[in-house]
N, C-alpha and C positions, 0 to 999 in steps of 0.2 A: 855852500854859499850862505851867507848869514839871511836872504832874504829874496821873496821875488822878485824885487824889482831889483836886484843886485843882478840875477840871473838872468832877469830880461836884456839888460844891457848889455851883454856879453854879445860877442859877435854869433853868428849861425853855425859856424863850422865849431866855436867852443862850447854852445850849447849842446849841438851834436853828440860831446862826447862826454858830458857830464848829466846831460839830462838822463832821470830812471835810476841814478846811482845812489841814491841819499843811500844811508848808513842799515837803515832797517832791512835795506834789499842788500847789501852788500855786508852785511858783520851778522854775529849773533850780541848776546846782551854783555855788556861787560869788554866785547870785541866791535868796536863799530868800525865798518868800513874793514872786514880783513881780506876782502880778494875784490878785484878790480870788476867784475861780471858778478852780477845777479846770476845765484846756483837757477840748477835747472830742480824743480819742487817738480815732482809727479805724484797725483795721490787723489784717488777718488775719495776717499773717505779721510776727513778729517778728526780725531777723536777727542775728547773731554778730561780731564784729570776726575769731575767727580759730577754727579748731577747737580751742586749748586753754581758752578763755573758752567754749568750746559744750559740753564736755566737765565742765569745772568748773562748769556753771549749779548754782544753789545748790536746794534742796529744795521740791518742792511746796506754794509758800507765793503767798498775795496780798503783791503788790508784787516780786516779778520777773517777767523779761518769759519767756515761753516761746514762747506759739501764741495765737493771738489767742481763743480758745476759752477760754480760763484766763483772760481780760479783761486789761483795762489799766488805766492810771491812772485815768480817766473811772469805768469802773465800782467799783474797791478803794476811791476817796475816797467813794462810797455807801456802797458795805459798810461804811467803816470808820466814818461817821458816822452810819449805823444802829445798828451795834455802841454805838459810845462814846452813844447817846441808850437804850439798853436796859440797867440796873442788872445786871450779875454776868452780861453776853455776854463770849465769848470773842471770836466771830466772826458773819460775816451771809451768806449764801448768797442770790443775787440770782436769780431764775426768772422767765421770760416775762408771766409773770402772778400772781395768787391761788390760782387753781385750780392751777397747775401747780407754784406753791410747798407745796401740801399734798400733793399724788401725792408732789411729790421727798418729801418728807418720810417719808409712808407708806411708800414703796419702802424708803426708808433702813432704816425701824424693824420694819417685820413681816417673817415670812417664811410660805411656806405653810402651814395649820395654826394659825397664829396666831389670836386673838381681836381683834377692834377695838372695844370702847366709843365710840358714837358719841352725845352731848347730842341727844335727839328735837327742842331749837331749831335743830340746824343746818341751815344755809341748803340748798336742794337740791342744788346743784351737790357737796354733799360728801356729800350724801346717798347722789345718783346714782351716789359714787364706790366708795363700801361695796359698792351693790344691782350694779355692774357691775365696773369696772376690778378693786377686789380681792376680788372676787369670783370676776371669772378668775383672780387669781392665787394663788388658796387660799386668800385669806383670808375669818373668816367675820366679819359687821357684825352686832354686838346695840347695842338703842337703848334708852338709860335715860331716866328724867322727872329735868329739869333743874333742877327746884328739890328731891331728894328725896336724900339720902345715900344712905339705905334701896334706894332703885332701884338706883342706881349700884353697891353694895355684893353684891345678889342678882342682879344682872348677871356677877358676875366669876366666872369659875371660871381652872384649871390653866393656857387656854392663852393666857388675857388678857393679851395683850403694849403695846396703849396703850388710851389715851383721846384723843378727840378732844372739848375744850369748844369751846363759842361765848360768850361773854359780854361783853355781855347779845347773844341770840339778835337775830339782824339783820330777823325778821319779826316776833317776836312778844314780844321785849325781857325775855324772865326772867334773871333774876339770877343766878348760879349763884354755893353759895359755893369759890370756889376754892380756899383754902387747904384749907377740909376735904377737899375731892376729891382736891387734888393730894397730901395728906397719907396718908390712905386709899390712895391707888395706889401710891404710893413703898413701902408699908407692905408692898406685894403686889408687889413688882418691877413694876411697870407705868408706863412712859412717860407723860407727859401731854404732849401739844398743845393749845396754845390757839389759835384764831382770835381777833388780837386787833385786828381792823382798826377794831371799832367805836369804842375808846376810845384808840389805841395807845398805844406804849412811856411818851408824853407824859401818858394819862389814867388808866396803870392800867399797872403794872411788873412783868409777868409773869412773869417768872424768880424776885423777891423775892417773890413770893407763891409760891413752891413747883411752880411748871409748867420742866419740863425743854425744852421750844420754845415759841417764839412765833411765828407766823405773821401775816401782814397781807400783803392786797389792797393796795397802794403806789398802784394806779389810784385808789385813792378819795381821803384826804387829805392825804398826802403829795407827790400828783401836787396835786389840788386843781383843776384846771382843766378836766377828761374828757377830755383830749386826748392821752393817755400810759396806756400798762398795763404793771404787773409787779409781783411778790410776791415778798417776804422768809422767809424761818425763820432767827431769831437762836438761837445757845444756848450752853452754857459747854462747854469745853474738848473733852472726849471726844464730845459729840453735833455739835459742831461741826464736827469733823473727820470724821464717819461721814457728815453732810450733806453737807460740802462735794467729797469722793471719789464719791458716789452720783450729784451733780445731772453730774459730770464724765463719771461712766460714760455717763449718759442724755444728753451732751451738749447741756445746757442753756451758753445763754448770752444775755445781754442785749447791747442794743444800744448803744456808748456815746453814744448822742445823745440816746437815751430816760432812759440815766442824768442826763444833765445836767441834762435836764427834771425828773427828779424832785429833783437837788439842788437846784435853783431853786425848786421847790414845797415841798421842805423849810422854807428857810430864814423863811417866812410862815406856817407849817402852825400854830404855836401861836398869833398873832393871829386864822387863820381859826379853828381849833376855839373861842377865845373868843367870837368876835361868832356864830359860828354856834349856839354850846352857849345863849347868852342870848337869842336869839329864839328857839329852838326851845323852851326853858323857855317866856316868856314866851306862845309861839301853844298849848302842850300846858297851860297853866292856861287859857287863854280857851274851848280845845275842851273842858275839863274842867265849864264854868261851862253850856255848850248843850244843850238839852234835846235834839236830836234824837243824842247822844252815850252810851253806853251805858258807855263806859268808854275808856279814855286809858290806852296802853304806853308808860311815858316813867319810866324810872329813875332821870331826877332828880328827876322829880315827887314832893313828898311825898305818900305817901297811896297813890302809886303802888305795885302788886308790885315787890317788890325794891330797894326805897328806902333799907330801910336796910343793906342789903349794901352797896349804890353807895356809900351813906354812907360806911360803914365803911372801906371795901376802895380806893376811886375819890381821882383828885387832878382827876380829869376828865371831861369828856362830850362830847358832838357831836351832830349837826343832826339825828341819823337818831331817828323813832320813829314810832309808830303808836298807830292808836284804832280801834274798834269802832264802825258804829253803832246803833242803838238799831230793832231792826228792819230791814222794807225791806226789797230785793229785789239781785238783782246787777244787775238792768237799772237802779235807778235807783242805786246806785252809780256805775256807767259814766257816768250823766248825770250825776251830779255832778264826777267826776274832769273828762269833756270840757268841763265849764262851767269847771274853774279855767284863766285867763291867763296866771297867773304860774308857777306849775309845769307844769312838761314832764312828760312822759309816758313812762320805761325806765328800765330794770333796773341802776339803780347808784347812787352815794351819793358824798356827800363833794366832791363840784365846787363850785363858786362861784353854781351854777344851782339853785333849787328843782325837787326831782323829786315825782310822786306817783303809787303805782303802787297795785294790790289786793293786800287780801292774803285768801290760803283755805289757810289749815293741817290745816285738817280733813282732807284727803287724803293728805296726807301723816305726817300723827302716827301715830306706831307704840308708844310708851310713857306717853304722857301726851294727855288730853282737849282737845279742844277743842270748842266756845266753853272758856277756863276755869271755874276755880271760883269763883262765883257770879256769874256774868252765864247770863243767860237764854239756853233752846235759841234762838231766834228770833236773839238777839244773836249773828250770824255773819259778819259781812260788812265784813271790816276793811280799814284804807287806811294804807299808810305814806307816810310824807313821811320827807323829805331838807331842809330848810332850808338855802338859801344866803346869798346875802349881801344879797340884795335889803331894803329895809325893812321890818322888824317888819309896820307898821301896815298897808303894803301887803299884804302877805300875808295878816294877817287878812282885811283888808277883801276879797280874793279868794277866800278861804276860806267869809266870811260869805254873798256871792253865792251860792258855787257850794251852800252848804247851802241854800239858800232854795231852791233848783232841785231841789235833793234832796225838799227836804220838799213841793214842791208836784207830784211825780212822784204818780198816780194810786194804785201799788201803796203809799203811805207815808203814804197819807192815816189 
């Protein structure tokens, strides 16, 4: 492309499959551009033609060579096709995982004494991170309700250094509005992070809506396959450089094999969130139509909480959601979940395989209610699902079974 804003323009699915390709990842000198894929570079040690070339290496930047620590070509043409698919990134900071791309993160931005705003939808593992990790390290975790300004707002005091959003929340799918929050904390010097794995950069352009980092799980749709993990934080110029010196201190680095993997799952990522995004609509209006269902978490759902935020806010969606059901017990949930075929059964999203796990937030809410507001005490006993690629009708019809197994469980009669 002669230029970025040539690139910008391009629709998502053609960035998709040109972003990470420029010539220097894909040619040698003299050869630009001669294989379609950025090679796979392995190499802990980098070496010098003579000590004035060793002496002159140029600046702590991606794309020279130093220590295999600081990556190679394999991992810079991720970053940089991460970067070039997130509107107003400077840069992309590559970490082992999800989870370990939110620590780097936090390490980067708080220090002892600090405040952390944490969305009460965030998943546990970031929950976990507030109640332990920075918690040893001075920092202290307050949890606002996700759908409420007003929370977010009387949460804040002097030593509020970020926020951490989820949206929409990966167990119990609220909407948050983002610009007003990230509006509101800028207002207040305050950081925002988002976790944007559910919709990423492709369904929902984090940085253009006013959040200072973006964050995503890479394991889930980007990798696409469950067979790969590692996590991102993109952001513009000065947070990018505060990231990328932090995850260096903590000696993070990826593997460039696992990179390859995820550029290869890239490059499909926007056909799957399509075929994924329209059977999960289509299975989250059928659950919607079933009597033993008490309510349906599905943001693109009309009708649904946070519908019209999605609306508003979203270019995109994905497999992942959840429903409540109407009564009943956690034993016969189990017997339903063990009655579906087609969905497996662990803790992740975003592969090519239908997942379906429990959900119980009620333990963990610390700012906001659960069952929500207006579904009944009794209505407690939720299920998420993950839509893969399998077919629509199949999936109902598995679905249908394994309800008929639900409703004929003794405690649901």
């Amino acid at each position: 492309m002669s230029s970025s804003d040539d690139f910008d323009a391009l629709a998502p699915a053609t960035r998709g499959v040109l972003a990470g390709r420029t010539p220097e990842w894909t040619g040698t000198p003299g050869h630009p551009g001669a294989v379609v894929n950025p090679a796979v570079w392995r190499a802990s040690t980098h070496l010098y033609p003579d000590m004035a070339a060793l002496r002159a290496h140029p600046a702590n930047v991606d794309g020279n060579f130093y220590y295999g620590r600081r990556g190679g070509p394999t991992q810079w043409a991720l970053a940089e096709a991460l970067t070039q698919l997130e509107p107003g990134a400077a840069g992309t900071v590559l970490y082992p995982s999800g989870v370990a791309a939110i620590a780097g993160v936090m390490l980067a931005v708080l220090r002892p004494g600090d405040v952390l705003l944490m969305t009460d939808n965030a998943y546990e593992p970031s929950r976990a991170m507030g109640r332990g990790l920075l918690k040893d390290f001075g920092v202290e975790t307050r949890w606002f309700d996700p759908t409420s300004l007003a929370s977010f707002e009387a949460a804040c005091c002097p030593r509020t250094k970020a926020v951490l959003l989820e949206c929409p929340g990966s167990l119990t799918m609220e909407v948050q509005d983002v610009p007003a929050l990230t509006a509101a904390a800028k207002a207040r010097g305050i950081v925002s992070v988002l976790d944007n794995t559910w919709a990423s950069s492709l369904g929902f352009a984090g940085l253009s809506h006013g959040v200072d980092i973006t964050v995503m799980s890479l394991t889930k749709h980007v990798s696409g396959h469950s067979d790969c993990m590692m996590g991102s934080a993109s952001a513009g110029a000065e947070w990018y450089r505060k990231l990328r010196l932090r995850a260096q201190g903590l000696g993070n680095v990826v593997s460039p094999d696992d990179a390859a993997m995820m550029l290869r799952g890239l490059r499909t990522m926007k056909l799957r969130l399509d075929a994924e995004t329209a059977s999960a609509l289509a299975i989250a209006q059928w659950l919607q139509s079933r009597p033993e269902v008490a309510r349906v978490l599905c943001p693109m759902l009309p009708g649904s909480p946070g519908h019209d935020l999605w609306l508003r806010d979203f270019t995109g969606g994905c497999g992942l959601f959840s429903f409540v059901l109407k009564g009943g017990t956690s034993a016969a949930r189990d017997a339903l979940i063990d009655a579906l075929g087609l969905f497996g059964i662990g803790y992740s999203w975003g592969g090519f395989e239908s997942l379906a796990t429990p959900v119980d937030p009620a333990p963990i809410r610390t700012a906001s209610a659960w069952p929500l507001a207006g579904m009944e005490p009794s209505d407690q006993f939720g299920i998420r699902l993950s839509i893969g690629l399998e077919d629509t009708a199949d999936l109902i019809a598995d679905l249908d079974g394994a309800l008929a197994v639900w409703a004929a469980h003794g405690d649901c009669a």
